[in-house]
C-alpha positions in Angstrom: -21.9 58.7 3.9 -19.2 56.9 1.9 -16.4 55.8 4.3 -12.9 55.7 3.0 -10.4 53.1 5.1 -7.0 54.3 5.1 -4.1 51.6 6.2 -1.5 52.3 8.2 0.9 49.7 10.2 0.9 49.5 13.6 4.7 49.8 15.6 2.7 47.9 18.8 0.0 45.8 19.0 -1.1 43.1 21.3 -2.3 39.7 19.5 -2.4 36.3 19.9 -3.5 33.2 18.5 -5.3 31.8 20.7 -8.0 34.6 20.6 -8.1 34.3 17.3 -8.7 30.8 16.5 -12.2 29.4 17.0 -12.7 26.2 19.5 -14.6 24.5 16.9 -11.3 24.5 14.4 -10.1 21.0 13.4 -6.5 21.9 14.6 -7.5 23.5 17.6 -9.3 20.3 18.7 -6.1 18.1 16.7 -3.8 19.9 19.4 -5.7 19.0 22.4 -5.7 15.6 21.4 -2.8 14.3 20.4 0.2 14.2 22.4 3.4 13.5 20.6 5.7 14.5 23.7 7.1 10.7 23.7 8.8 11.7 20.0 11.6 13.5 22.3 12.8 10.4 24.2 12.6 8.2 21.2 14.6 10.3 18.6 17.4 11.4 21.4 19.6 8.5 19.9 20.3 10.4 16.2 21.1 13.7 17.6 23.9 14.6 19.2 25.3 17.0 22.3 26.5 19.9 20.3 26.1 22.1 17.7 23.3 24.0 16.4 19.5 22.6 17.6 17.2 21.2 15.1 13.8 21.1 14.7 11.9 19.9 17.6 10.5 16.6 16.7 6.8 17.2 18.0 7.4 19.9 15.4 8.5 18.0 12.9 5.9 15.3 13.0 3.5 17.8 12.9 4.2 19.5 9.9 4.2 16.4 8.4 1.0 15.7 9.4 -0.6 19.1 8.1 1.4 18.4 4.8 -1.2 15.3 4.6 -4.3 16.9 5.8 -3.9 19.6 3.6 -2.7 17.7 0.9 0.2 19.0 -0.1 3.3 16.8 -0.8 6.0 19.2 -1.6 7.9 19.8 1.4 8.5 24.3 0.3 5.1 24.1 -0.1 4.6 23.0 2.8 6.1 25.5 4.5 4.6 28.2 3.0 0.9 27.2 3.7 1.3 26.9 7.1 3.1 30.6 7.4 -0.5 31.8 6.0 -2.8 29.9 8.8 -3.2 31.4 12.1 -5.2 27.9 13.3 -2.0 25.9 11.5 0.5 28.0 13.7 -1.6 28.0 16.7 -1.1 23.7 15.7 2.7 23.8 15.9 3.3 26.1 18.9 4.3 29.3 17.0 3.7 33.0 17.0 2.7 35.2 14.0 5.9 36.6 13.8 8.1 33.8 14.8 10.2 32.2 12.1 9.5 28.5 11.0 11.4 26.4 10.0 13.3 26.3 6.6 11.9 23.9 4.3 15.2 21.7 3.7 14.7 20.9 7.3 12.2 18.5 6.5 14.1 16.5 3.9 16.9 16.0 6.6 14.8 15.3 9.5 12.7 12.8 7.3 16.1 10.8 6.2 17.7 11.2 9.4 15.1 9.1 11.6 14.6 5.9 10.9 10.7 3.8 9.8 10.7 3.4 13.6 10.1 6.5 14.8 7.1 6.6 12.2 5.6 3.7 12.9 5.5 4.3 16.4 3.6 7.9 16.0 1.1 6.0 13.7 0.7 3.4 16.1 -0.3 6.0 18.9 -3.1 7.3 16.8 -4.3 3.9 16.4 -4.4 3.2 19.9 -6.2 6.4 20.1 -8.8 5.3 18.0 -9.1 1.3 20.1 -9.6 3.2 23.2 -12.8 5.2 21.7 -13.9 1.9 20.9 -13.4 2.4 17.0 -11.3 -0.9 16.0 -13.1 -4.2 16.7 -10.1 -6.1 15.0 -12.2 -9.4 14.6 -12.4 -8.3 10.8 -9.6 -6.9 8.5 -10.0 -6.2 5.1 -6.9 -5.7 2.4 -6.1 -4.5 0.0 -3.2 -3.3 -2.3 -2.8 0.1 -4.8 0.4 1.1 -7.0 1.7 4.9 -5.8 3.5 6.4 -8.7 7.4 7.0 -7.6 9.4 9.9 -8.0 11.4 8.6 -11.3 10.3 9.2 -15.1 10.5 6.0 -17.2 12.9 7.7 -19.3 15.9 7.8 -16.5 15.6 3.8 -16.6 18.5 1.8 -18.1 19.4 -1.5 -19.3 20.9 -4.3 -17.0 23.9 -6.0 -17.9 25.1 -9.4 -17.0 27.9 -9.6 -14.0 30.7 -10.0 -16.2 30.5 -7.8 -18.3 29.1 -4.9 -15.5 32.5 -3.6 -15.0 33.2 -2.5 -18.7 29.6 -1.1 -19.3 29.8 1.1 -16.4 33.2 2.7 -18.3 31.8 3.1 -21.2 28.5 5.1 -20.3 30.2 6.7 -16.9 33.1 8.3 -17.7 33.5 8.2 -21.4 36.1 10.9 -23.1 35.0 13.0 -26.2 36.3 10.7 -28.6 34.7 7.5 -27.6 31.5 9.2 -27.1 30.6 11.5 -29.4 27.9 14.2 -29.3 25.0 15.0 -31.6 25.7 17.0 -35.0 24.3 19.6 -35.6 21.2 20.1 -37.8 22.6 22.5 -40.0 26.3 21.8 -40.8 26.5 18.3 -39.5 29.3 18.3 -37.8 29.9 17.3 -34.1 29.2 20.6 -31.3 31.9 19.1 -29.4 32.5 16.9 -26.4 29.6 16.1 -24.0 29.3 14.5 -20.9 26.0 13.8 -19.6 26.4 13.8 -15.2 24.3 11.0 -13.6 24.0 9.9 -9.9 23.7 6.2 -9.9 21.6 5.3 -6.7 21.6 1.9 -7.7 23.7 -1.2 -6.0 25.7 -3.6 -8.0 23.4 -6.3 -7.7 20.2 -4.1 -8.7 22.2 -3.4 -12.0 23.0 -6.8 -12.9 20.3 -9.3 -15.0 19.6 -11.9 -12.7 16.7 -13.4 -15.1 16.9 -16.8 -16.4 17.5 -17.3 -20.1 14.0 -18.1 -20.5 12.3 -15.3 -19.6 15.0 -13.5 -20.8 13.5 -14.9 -24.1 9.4 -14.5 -23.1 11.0 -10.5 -23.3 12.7 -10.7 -26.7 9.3 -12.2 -27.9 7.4 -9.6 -26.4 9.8 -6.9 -28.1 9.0 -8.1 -31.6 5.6 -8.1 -30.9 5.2 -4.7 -29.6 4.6 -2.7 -32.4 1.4 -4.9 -33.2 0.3 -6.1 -30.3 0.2 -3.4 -28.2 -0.9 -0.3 -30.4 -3.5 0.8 -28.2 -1.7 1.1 -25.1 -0.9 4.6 -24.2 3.0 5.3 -25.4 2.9 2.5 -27.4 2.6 4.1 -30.9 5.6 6.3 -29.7 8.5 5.5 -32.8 11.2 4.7 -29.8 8.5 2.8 -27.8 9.4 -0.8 -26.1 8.4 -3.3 -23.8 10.6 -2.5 -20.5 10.7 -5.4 -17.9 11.9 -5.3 -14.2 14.2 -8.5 -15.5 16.4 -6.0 -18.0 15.8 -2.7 -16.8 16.4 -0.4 -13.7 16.3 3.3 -12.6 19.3 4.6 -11.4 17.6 7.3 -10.0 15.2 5.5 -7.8 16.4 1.8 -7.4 13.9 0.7 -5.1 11.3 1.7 -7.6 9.4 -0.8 -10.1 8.1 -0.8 -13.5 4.1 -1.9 -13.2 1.2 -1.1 -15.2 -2.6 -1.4 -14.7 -5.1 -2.1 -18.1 -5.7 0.9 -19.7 -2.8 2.9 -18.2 1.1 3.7 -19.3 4.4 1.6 -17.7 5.1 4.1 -14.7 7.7 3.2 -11.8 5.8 2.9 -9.1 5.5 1.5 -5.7 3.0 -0.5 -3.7 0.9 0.2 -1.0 -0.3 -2.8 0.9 -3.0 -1.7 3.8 -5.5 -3.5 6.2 -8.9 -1.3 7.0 -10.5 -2.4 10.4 -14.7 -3.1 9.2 -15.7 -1.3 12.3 -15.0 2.5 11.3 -12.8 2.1 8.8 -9.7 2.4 10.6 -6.3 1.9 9.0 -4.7 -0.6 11.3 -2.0 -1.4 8.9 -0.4 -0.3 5.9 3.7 -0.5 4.1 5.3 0.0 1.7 6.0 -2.6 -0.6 7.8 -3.1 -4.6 5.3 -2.9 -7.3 6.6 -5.6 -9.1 5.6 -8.4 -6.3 2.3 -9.7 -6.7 -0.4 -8.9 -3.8 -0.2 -13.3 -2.7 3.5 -13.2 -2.4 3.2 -10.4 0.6 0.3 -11.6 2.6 1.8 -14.1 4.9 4.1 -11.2 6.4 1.5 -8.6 6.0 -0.5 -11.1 8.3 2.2 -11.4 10.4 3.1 -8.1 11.4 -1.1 -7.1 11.8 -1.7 -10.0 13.9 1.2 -9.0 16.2 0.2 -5.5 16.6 -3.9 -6.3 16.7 -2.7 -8.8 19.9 -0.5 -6.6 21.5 -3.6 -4.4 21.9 -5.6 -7.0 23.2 -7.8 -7.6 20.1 -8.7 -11.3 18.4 -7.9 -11.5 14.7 -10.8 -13.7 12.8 -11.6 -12.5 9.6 -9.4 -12.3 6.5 -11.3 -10.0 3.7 -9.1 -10.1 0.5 -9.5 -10.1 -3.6 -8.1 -12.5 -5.5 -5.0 -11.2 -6.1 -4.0 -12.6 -2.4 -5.3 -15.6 -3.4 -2.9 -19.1 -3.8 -3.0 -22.3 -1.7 -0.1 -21.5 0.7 -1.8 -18.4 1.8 -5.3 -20.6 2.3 -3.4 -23.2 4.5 -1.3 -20.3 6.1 -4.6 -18.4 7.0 -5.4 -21.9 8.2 -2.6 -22.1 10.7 -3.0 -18.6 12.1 -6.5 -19.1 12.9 -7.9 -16.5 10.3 -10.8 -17.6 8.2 -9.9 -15.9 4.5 -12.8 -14.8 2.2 -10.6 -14.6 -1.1 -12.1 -15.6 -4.4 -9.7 -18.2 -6.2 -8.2 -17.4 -9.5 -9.7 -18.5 -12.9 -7.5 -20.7 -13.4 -8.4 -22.8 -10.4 -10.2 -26.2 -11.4 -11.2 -28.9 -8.5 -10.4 -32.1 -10.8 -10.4 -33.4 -14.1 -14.0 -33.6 -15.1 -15.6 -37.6 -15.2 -13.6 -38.1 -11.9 -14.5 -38.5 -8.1 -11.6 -38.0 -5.5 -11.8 -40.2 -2.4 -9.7 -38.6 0.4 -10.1 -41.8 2.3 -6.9 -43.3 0.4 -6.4 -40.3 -1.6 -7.1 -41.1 -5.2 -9.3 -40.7 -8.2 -12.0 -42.7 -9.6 -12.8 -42.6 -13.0 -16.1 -43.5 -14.9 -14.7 -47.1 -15.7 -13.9 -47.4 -12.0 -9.9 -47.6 -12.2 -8.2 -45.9 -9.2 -5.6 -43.2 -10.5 -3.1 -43.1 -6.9 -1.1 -40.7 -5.6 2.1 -41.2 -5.9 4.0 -37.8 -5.2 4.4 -33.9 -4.1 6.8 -32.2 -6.4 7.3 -28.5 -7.5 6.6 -26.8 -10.9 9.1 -24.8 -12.9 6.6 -21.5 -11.1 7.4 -22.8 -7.5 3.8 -24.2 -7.6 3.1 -27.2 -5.1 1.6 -30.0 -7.0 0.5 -33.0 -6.5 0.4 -36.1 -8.9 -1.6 -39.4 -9.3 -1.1 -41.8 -12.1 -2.4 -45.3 -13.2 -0.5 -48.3 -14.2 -0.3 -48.7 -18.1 -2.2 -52.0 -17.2 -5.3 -50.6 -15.9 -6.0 -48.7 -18.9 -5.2 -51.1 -21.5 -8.2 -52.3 -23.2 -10.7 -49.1 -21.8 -12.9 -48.4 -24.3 -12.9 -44.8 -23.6 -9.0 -44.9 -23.6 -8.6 -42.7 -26.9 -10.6 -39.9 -25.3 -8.9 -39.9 -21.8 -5.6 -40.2 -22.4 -4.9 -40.6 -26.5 -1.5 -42.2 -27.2 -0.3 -42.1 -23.2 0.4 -45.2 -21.5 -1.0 -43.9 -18.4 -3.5 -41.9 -17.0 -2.1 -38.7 -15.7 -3.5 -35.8 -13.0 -1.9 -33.4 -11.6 -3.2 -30.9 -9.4 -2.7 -28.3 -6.4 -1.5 -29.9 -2.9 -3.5 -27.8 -1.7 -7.3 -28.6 -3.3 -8.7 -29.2 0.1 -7.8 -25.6 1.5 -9.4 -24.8 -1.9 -12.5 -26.2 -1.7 -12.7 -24.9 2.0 -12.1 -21.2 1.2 -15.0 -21.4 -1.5 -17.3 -22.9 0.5 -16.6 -20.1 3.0 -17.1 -17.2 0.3 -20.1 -19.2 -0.9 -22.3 -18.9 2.6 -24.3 -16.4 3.5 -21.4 -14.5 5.7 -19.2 -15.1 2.7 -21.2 -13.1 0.2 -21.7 -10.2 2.9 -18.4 -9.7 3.3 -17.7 -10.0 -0.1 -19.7 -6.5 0.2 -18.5 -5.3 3.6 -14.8 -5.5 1.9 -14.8 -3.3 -1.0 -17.2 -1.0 0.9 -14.4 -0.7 3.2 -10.9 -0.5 1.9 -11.6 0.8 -1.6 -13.0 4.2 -0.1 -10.0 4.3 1.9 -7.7 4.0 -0.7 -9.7 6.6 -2.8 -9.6 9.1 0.1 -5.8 8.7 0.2 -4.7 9.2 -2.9 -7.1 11.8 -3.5 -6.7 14.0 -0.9 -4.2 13.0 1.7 -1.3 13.2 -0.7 -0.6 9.8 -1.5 -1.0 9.8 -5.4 2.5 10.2 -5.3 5.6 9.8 -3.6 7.5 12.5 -3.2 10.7 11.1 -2.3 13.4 8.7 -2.9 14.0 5.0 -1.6 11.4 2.4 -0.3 12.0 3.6 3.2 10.9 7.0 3.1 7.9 6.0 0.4 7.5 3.5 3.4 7.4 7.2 6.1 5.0 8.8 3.9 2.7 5.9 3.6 2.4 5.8 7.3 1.8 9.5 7.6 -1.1 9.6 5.3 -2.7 6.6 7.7 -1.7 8.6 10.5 -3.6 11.6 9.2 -6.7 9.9 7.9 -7.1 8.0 11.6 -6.8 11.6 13.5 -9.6 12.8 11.3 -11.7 9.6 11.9 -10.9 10.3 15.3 -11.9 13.4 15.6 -15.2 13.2 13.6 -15.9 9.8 15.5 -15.3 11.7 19.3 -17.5 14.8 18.1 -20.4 12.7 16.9 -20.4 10.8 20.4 -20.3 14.6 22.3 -23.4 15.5 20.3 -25.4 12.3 20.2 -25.0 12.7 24.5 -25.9 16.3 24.2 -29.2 14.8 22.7 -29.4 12.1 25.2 -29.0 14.8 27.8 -31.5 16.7 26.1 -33.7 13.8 25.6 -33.4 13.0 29.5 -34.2 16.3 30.5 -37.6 16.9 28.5 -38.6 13.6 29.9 -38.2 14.6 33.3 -39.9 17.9 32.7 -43.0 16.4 31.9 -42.9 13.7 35.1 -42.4 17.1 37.6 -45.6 18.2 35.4 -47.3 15.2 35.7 -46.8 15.2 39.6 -47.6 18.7 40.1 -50.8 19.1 38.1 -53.8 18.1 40.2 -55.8 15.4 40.0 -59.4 16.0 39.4 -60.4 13.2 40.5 -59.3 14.1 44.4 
């Protein structure tokens, strides 16, 4: 017999949540793990004694956190997706019919606390994950990924010198009709009338200025000219109003803290940078900022290194083992490595040569032999235009008078000439560390590691882009996604332990089965 449902709303009805989520649902076993009671006591500061309440900050946090897992970055989104999911309200501590939150809650509460707060929350998962064993911390590798920012290219404007600041900011801020004329009009080409075009500048007075040197303020005006030929296979560049945009002559006003950067193969975005340390053990995040994108990776490892090391020893674990491309690699980080104890496996750049080639260095007196056997002497440490350390060894004009190779070597010079890194021994130390046999596993172990990691992040934790404004919240949401890719390493790591002792158990058990069998069966020999 056909059946025919007919719906009609209950007035009464007994329900709740916790009936109706299963025990084996990820947030059900998220909310009997993590306890974020200490948020209370440590965001009391930045409220105050009166007036309305806000969100509860174990609230809060978690909302963040689900925006992450679930991979959604928009904060009404948000919101909505957890009013739909019984096991998500069961999560936050509400009812089916209670309210949440509005969604402009989150955008407050996010500016209102301070990196702090977020560091500390991440830092309690990671501790989390030391005390199941889960972070070894003798081996960290790094690595570094641009995170597009929440700015288009075409809200970026040119930078002025300090001078003449003052009267550009007039002229393109609060211009009248008749110094700034509108478009005409297609038809009758005349002018539709006054226009004034509102814009929030975020920017400071010193992000606005040019602070480049008239050099590389020239390297740019070459690099305009040559553009349109040049570059015609870069995406945007056969655009009729396209040019090349440097962080030297060009800002956002929208998003200050953001930076121009490009990888091969892609457009100019503004973006940010997101430099992170993986623990080798079980992939871990143990570390992870936010950074400008127009830094390069070897001019943030020594205070990368510095804040890891402090948090990997306040936990009680040893820091050996520096995994790293070669984008982190110069000589100050090698003999900084060196000084911290940390053996680094970076590959050196190209560019990197051990000595001019038909000479032998001696470090017992610190100078160069060449085939004819003249010494070429040090003589002094000085800096390059680059900030490069360099060293430099020279001959006297009367040791190479006369050489019959003298044309070859040095041509019409006086002198023999040779200038190289200060810091060639760290050099040749770091690739005869990459070159062993530990070297070239690790060389594996590292992007096996962190690449994944990244992947996973910007993939499906929500961190291909950052939602907000201003290095220190891209700084919060970087540090949420790490929070919420350690709770479900966590989680998967605890439930594989439960169920590999339930087979122990099991395993146990049968064995002693068959002993009580063994002793109980008679003997036939008796």
């Amino acid at each position: 017999m056909q059946g025919n449902k007919n719906y009609t709303e209950a007035l009464f009805t007994n329900f709740q949540l916790s009936d109706h989520v299963p025990e084996d649902n990820f947030y059900r076993k998220l909310k009997s793990v993590l306890d974020l009671r200490f948020l209370r006591r440590l965001t009391a500061p930045y409220y105050g004694t009166c007036g309305q309440k806000s969100i509860d900050p174990e609230v809060f946090m978690k909302i963040m956190l689900v925006g992450y897992l679930e991979n959604i970055t928009s904060d009404r989104k948000v919101m909505a997706h957890c009013a739909m999911r019984m096991d998500i309200l069961f999560f936050l501590g509400y009812n089916i019919d209670e309210p949440l939150p509005w969604h402009s809650t989150l955008s407050r509460t996010r500016a209102l606390l301070p990196d702090s707060v977020f560091t500390e929350a991440f830092e309690q998962v990671l501790r989390m994950c030391m005390d199941k064993g889960m972070v070894s911390g003798h081996t960290q590798a790094i690595d570094s990924a641009p995170v597009k920012a929440n700015a288009s290219m075409d809200s970026i404007e040119l930078k002025v010198p300090e001078d003449e600041l003052d009267e550009h900011l007039r002229k393109i801020r609060a211009m009248s009709a008749v110094d700034r004329p509108d478009k005409e009009d297609k038809d009758d080409k005349k002018p539709k009338g006054p226009r004034r075009k509102a814009q929030n500048n975020k920017a400071s007075r010193e992000q606005q200025t040019i602070t480049a040197d008239e050099r590389s303020l020239k390297e740019i005006k070459s690099r305009n000219l040559k553009w349109s030929t040049t570059q015609t296979e870069r995406p945007g560049a056969k655009h009729k109003n396209s040019k090349y945009t440097s962080n030297k002559t060009h800002y956002s006003p929208v998003d200050p803290d953001a930076r121009i950067s490009v990888k091969p193969g892609k457009a100019r975005k503004l973006n940010y940078a997101a430099q992170m340390a993986v623990d080798t053990e079980s992939h871990v995040i143990t570390h992870i900022r936010a950074d400008h994108a127009d830094k390069k990776d070897s001019q943030t490892l020594q205070t990368f290194t510095l804040e890891l090391k402090k948090r990997l020893n306040t936990n009680g674990l040893l820091w050996r083992n520096l995994l790293a491309d070669t984008g982190y690699s110069s000589g100050e980080n090698y003999a900084f490595l060196e000084e911290q104890g940390i053996e680094s496996y970076i590959p050196p750049h190209g560019t990197y040569k051990g000595g001019p080639e038909g000479f032998t260095h001696y470090a017992d007196g610190d100078y160069w032999l060449c085939s004819q056997g003249e010494k070429v002497t040090f003589r002094r440490v000085f800096f390059e235009n680059k900030g490069n350390r360099k060293k430099l060894y020279l001959t006297k004009p009367s040791q190479c008078k006369g050489c019959p190779i003298k044309s070859a070597c040095i041509g019409k010079a006086p002198e023999k000439r040779i200038t190289i890194t200060a810091y060639n021994e760290e050099y040749k130390r770091a690739i005869a560390r990459l070159n062993s046999k530990r070297g070239r596993t690790f060389k594996v172990k590292r992007s096996s590691t962190v690449e994944p990691v990244f992947g996973t992040l910007t993939e499906f934790m929500g961190m291909r882009k950052v939602n907000t404004r201003g290095i220190s919240n891209a700084n919060k949401g970087m540090l949420m996604a790490a929070m919420a890719y350690n709770l479900k390493k966590y989680l998967k790591f605890t439930q594989k332990r439960v169920e590999s002792a339930a087979k122990s158990a099991e395993k146990h058990l049968l064995q002693l089965v068959v002993l009580i069998r063994l002793i109980l069966k008679p003997n036939p020999s008796f």
